[in-house]
DRENFI-599456 format. One line per 10 residues: their letters; for each residue x, y, z of N, C-alpha, C. Coordinates in steps of 0.2 Angstrom, whole numbers, m for minus. Layout:
BEGIN
A) X:Y:Z:X:Y:Z:X:Y:Z; ...
//
This chain:
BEGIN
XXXXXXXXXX) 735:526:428:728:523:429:724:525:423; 720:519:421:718:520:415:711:523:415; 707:527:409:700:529:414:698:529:404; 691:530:407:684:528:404:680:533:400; 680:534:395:676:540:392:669:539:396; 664:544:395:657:544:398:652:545:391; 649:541:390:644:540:384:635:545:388; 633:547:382:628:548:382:622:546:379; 617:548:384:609:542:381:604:546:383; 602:549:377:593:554:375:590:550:382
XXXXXXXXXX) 589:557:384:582:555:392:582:561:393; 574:558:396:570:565:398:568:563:406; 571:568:411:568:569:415:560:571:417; 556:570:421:547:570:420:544:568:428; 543:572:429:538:570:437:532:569:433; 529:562:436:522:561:435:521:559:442; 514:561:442:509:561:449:516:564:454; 515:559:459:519:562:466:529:558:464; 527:557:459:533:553:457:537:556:452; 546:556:453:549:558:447:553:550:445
XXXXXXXXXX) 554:552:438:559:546:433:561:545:429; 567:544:424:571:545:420:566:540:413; 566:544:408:560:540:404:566:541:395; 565:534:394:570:533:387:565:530:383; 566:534:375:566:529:372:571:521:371; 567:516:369:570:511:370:575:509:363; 573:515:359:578:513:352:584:519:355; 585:523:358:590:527:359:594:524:366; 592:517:368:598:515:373:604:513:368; 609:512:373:616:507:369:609:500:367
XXXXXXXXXX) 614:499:361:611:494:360:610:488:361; 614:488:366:618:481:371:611:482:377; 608:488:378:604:489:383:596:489:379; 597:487:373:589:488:372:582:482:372; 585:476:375:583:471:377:585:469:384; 578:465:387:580:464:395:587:459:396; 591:461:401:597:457:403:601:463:407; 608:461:408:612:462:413:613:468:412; 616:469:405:618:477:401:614:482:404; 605:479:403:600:487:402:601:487:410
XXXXXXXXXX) 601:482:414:599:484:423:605:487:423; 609:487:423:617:490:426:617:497:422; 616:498:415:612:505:415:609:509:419; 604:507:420:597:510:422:599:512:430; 602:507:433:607:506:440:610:512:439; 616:512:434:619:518:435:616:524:432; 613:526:431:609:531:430:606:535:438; 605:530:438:601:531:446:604:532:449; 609:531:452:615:529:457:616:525:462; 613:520:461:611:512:464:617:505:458
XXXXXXXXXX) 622:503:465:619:501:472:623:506:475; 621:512:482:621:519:485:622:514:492; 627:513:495:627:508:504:627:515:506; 624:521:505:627:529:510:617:530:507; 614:525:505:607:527:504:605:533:499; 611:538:497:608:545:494:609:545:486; 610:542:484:610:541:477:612:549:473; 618:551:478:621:556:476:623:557:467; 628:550:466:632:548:460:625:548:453; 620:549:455:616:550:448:609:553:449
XXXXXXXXXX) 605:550:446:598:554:445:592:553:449; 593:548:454:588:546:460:587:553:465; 583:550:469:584:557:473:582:553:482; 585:546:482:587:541:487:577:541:490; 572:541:486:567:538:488:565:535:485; 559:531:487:555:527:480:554:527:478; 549:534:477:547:540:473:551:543:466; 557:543:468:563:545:464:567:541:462; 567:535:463:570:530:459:569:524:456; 565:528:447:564:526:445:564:527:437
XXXXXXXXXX) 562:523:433:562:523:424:561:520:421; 558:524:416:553:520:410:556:521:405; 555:516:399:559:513:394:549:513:389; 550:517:385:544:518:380:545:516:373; 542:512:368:543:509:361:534:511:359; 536:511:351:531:511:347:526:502:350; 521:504:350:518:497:353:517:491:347; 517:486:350:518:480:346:509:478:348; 506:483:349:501:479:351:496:483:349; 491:480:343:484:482:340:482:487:343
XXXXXXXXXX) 479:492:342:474:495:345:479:500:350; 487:500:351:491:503:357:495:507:354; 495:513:356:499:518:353:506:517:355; 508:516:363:515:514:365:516:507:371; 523:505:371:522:502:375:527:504:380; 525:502:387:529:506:394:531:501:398; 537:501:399:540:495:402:542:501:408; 541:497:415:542:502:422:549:500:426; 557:502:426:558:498:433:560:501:440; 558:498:446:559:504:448:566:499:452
XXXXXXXXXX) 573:505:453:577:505:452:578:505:464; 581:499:465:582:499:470:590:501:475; 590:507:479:592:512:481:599:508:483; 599:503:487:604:502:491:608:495:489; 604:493:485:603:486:481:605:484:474; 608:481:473:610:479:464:606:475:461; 598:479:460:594:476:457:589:481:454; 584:480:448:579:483:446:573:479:447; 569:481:450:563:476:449:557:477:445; 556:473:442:551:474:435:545:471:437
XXXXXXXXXX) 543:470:443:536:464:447:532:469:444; 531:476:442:522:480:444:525:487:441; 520:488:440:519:495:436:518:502:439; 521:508:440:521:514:443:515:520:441; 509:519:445:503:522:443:506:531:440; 508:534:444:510:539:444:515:541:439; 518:538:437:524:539:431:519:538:425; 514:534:426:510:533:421:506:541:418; 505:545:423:502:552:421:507:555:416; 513:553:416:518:555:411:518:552:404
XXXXXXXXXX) 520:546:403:518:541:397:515:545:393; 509:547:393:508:549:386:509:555:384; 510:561:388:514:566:387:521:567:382; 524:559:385:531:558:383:530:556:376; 526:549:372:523:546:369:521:552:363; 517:557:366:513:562:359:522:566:358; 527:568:362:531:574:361:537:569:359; 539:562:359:542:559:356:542:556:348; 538:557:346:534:553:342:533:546:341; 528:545:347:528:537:347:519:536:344
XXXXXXXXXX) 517:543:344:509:541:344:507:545:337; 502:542:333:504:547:325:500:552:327; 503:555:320:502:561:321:495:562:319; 491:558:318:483:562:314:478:558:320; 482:558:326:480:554:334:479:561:339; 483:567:337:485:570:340:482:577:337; 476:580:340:471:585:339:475:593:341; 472:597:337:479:605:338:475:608:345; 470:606:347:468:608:354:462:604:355; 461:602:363:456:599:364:463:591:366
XXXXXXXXXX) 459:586:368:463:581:370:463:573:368; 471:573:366:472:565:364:472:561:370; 470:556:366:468:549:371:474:544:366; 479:544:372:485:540:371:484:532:375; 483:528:368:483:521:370:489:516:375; 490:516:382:496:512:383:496:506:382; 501:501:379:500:494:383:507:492:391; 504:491:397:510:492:403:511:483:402; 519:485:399:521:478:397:523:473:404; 523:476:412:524:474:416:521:469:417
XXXXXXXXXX) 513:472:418:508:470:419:501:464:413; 506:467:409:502:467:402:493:467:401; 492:475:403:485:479:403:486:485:401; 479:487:400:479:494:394:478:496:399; 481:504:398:479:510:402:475:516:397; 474:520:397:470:525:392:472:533:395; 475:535:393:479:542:396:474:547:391; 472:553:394:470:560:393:474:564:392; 477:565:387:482:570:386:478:578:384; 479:585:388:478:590:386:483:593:381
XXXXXXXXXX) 479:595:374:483:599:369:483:604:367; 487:609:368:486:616:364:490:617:360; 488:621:356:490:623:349:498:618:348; 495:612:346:496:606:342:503:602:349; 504:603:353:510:602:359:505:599:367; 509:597:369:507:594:375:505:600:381; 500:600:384:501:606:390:501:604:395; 505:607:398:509:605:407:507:608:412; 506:614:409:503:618:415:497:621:417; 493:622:420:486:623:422:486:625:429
XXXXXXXXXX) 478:623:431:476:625:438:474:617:443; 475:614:439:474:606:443:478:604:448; 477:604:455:479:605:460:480:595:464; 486:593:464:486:587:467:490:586:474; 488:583:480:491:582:486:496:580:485; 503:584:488:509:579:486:513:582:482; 511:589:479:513:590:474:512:598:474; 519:602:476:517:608:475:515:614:471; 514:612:464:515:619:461:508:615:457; 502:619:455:496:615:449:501:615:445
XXXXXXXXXX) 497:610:439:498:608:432:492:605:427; 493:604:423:488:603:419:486:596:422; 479:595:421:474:587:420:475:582:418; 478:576:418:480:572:416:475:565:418; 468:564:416:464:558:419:468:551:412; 466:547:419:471:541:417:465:534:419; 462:531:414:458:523:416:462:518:415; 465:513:419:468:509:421:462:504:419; 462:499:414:458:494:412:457:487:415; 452:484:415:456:478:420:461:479:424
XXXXXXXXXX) 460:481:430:467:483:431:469:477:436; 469:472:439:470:465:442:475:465:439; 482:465:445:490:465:440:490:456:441; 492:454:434:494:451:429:487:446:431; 489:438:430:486:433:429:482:431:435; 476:427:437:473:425:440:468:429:444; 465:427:450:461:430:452:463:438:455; 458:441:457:458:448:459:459:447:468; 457:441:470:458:440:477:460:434:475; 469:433:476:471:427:474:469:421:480
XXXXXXXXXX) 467:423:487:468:417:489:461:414:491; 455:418:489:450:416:487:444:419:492; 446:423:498:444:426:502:444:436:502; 440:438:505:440:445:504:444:447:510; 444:445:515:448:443:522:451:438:525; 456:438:526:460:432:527:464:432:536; 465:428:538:469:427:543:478:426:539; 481:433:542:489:430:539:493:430:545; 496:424:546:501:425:553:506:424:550; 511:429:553:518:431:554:522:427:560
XXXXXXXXXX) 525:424:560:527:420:562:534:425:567; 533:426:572:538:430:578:534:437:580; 529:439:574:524:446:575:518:446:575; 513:441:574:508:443:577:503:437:571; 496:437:572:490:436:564:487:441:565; 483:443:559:482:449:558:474:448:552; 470:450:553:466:454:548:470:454:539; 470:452:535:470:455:530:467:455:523; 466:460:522:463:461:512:469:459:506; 471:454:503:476:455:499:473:455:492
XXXXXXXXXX) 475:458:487:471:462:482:476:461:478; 474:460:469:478:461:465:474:466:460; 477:473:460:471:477:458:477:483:459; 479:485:451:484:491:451:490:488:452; 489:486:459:497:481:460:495:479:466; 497:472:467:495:467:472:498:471:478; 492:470:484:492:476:489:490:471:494; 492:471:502:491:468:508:489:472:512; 481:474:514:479:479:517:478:476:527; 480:478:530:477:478:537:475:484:540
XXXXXXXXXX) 472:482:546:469:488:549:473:492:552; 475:496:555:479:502:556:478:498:566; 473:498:569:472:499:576:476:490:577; 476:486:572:479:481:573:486:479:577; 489:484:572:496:484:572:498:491:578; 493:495:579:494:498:584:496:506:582; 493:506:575:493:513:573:484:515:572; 486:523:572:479:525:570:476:527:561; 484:525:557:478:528:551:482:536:548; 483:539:553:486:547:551:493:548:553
XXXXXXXXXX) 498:541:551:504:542:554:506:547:546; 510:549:547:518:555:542:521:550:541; 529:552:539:533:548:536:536:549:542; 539:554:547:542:554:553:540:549:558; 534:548:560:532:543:563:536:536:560; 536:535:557:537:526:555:544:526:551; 549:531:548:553:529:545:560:528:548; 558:531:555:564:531:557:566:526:563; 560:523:562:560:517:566:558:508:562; 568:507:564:570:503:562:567:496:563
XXXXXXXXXX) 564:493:568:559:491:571:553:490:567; 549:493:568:544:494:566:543:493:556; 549:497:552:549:497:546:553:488:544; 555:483:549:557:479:548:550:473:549; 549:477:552:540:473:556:536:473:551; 536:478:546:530:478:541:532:472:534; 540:473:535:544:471:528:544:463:531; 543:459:536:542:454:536:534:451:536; 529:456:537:520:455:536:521:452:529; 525:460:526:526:458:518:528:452:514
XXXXXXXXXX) 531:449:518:536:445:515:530:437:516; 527:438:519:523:432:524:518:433:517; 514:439:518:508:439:514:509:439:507; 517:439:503:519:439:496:517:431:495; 519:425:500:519:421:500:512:418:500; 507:420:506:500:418:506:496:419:497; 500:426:494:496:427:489:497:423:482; 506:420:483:507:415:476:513:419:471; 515:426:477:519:429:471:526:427:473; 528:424:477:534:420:478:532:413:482
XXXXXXXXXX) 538:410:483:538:403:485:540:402:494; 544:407:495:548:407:500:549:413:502; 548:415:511:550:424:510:557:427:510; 561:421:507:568:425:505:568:426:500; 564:426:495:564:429:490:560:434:488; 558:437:495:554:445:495:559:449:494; 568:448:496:572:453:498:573:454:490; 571:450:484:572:453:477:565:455:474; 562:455:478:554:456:474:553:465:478; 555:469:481:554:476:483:547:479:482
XXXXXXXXXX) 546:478:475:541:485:474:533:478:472; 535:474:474:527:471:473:526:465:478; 522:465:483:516:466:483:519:474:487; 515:478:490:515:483:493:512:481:501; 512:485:505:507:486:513:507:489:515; 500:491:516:498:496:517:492:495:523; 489:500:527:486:501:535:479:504:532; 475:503:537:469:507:534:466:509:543; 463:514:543:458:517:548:452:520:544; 447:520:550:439:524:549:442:532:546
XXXXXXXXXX) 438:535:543:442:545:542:441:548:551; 446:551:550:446:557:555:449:563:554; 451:567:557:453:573:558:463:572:560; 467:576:554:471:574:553:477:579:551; 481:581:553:486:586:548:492:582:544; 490:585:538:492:582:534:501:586:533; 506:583:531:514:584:530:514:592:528; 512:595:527:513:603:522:508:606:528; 505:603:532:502:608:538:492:608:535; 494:605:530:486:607:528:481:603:533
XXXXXXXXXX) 477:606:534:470:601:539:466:597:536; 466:590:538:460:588:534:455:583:538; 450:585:535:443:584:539:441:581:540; 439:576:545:435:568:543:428:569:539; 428:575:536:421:577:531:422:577:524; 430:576:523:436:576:519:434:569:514; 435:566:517:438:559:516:431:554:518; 434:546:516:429:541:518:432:537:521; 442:538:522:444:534:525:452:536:524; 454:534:528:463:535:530:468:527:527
XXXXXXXXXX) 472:530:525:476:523:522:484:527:522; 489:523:524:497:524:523:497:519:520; 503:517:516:507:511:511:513:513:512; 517:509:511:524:509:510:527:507:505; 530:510:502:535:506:496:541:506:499; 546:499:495:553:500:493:554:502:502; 550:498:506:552:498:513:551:503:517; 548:509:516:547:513:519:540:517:519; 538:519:522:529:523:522:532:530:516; 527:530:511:527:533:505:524:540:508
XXXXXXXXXX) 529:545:506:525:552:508:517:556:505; 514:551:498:508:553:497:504:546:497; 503:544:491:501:538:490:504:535:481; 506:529:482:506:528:474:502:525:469; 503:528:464:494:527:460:493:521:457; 497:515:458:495:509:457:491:506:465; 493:509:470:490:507:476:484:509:478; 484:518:473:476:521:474:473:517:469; 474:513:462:469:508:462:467:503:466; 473:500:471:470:494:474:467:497:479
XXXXXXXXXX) 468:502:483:462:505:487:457:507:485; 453:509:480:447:511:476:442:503:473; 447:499:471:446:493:468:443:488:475; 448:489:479:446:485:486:438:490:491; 440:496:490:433:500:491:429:497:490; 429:497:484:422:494:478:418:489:481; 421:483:484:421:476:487:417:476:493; 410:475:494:409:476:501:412:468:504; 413:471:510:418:465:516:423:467:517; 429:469:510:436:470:511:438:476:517
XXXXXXXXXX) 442:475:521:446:479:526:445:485:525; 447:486:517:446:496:517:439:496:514; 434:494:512:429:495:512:425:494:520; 426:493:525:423:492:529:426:499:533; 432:499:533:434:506:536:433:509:533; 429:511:527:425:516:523:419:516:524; 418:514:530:409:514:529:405:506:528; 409:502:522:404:497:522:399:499:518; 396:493:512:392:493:508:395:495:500; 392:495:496:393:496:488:396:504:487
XXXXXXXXXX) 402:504:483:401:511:483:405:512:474; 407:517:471:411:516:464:414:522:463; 418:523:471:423:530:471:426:530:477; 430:532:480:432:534:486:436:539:487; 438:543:492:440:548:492:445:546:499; 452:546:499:455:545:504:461:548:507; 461:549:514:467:551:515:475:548:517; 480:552:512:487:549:515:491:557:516; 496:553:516:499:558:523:502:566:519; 500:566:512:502:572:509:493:576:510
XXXXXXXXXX) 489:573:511:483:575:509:476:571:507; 474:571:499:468:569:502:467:565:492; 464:560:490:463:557:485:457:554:481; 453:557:477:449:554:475:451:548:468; 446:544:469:449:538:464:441:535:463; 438:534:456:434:528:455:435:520:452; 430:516:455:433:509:454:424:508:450; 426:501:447:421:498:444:421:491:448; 418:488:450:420:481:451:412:477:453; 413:472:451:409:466:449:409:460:451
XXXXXXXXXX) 403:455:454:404:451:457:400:445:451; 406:439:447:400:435:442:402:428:446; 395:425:446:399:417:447:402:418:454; 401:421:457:406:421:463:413:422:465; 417:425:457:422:430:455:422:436:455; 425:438:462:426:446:460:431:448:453; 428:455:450:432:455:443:430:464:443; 440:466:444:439:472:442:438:475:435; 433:478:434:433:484:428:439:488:425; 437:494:429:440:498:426:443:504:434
XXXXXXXXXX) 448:509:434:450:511:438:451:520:433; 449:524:439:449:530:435:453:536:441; 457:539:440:462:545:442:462:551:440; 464:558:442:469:562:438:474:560:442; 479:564:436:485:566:441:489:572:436; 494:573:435:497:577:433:503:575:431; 507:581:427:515:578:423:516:582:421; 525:585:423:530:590:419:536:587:418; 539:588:411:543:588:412:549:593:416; 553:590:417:560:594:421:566:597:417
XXXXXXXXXX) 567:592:413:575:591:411:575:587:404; 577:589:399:578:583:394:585:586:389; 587:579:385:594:579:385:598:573:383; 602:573:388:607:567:387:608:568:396; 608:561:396:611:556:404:615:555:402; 623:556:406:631:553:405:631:547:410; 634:542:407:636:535:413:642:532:412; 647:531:415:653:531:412:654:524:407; 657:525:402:657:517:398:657:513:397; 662:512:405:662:502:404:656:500:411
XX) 650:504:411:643:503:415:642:497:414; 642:494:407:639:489:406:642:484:400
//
């Protein structure tokens, strides 16, 4: 039997936000992989260890959640005014696919990090203490983000006392503005309404908010569906039922919003739109045991990705929460209270979230601004990832 040497390709391992993922430059892939096609996804695949039918993504660098299976591909920016540009995919677990629909807030807390210790961002950008402001362009989505990188004596710094739900150990500050953030083309509320009637056809009509803001998001209320708002990840993941009940909502309101034609083509759209539950704030114990206070928060929200309820939140989703906040009428505005507001603080099931939103109504166009965060970013591992040769 004949076998296959195993090549190697510069990558840095990196947790950003509540998320980890395999980050390349894009001039050190093969170079059969350094344009979009068959080569780079069956890479990127095998790095991960997808397609995994045993779900664990033992065989590589996933760690079989949605959270952790994912990767960013970084290049000097082709675009004026942009230090780098970030292409996101996030790599699906049990399936022989990558999906490029939307961009990963949280991974985003990384990007610049990577970008100043790469040399993607010049050097006379990048102050010997005090903090660079690394310019992205998210090629997913194609919108600027504006990262706050802290510097000391002339390096990136990773460690601090900045403390994030979801995330066990502080690290340094990493605030991130999300620019216009309305993922891709058209309206902020595609289908013209701030509340819609979406019927699921075999499950129910429902209340919904669908939003394109951070990344297109399908919000219902929580008591709808016959949840309160403070489910965990045990609650809902292990029920089969239930996680196929939400993946069909999804698949209905991808279609109300224009981002496919048909719902058999959600089973290759994964990671966009998202759905997500909202409730009033209450009193709630969060995954780690911590208590949180309905004096905490302004409102309770779960989301799921990649088909499953997500163990904190993801930071293209705390835009669409904060940005639909913003919005008096929309479902999580109203489950916040009601009325104008330009911040929210919310609860998910690691803890608790604040996020600012700008949003604006012209001509009877909602139009989001701007979207503001911290979060944080270490790197873990950097190196070389081995993939066996004939990957691609």
């Amino acid at each position: 039997m004949s076998s296959v040497p195993q090549i190697k390709v510069p990558a840095t391992y990196i947790r950003g936000g509540t998320s980890k993922g395999v980050f390349f430059r894009r001039e050190d892939l093969p170079e059969a992989c350094q344009e979009p096609g068959e080569a780079r996804d069956k890479l990127l695949m095998r790095v991960i260890g997808s397609p995994d039918p045993y779900g664990q993504q033992i065989d590589g660098m996933g760690g079989a959640t949605s959270s952790t299976s994912k990767t960013v591909i970084l290049d000097k920016s082709t675009q004026p005014d942009h230090d780098v540009d970030y292409l996101f995919g996030q790599v699906a677990i049990n399936k022989a696919f990558v999906d490029w629909s939307g961009n990963c807030g949280n991974l985003t807390a990384a990007v610049g990090a990577f970008a100043i210790s790469g040399g993607l961002v010049d050097a006379d950008r990048i102050p010997e203490n005090g903090i660079c402001t690394v310019r992205i362009w998210q090629k997913n989505i194609q919108k600027t983000i504006i990262a706050h990188v802290p510097i000391t004596n002339g390096e990136v710094q990773e460690t601090g006392d900045f403390e994030l739900d979801g995330v066990t150990f502080p690290a340094a500050e990493v605030v991130i503005e999300f620019m216009d953030p309305a993922d891709g083309e058209g309206s902020m509320f595609p289908t013209g309404n701030l509340v819609d009637d979406l019927e699921v056809p075999g499950v129910g009509t429902f209340k919904a908010t669908m939003i394109n803001a951070g990344i297109p998001t399908i919000f219902v209320n929580a008591a709808d569906i016959g949840y309160t708002g403070t489910e965990l990840q045990k609650d809902i993941n292990g029920n089969a039922e239930a996680l196929a009940r939400f993946e069909t909502m999804r698949a209905y309101g991808a279609v109300k919003m224009g981002l496919i034609k048909d719902i058999e083509e959600a089973v290759a759209r994964q990671h966009t739109p998202k759905i997500a539950f909202v409730a009033p704030a209450t009193d709630y114990e969060a995954s780690s045991g911590k208590q949180i206070s309905v004096n905490d928060i302004d409102v309770c929200v779960r989301a799921l990705s990649m088909g499953k309820l997500h163990h904190a939140m993801m930071g293209t989703a705390s835009v669409a929460i904060a940005t639909a906040a913003a919005v008096p009428g929309t479902l999580v505005n109203l489950a916040a209270g009601g009325g104008p507001r330009d911040a929210v603080t919310f609860g998910h099931p690691s803890g608790t979230l604040k996020v600012g939103a700008a949003a604006e109504e012209l001509q009877g166009e909602w139009t989001a601004k701007k979207a503001v965060m911290s979060r944080s970013a270490r790197v873990l591992m950097e190196g070389t990832v081995r993939v066996p040769g004939d990957t691609f």
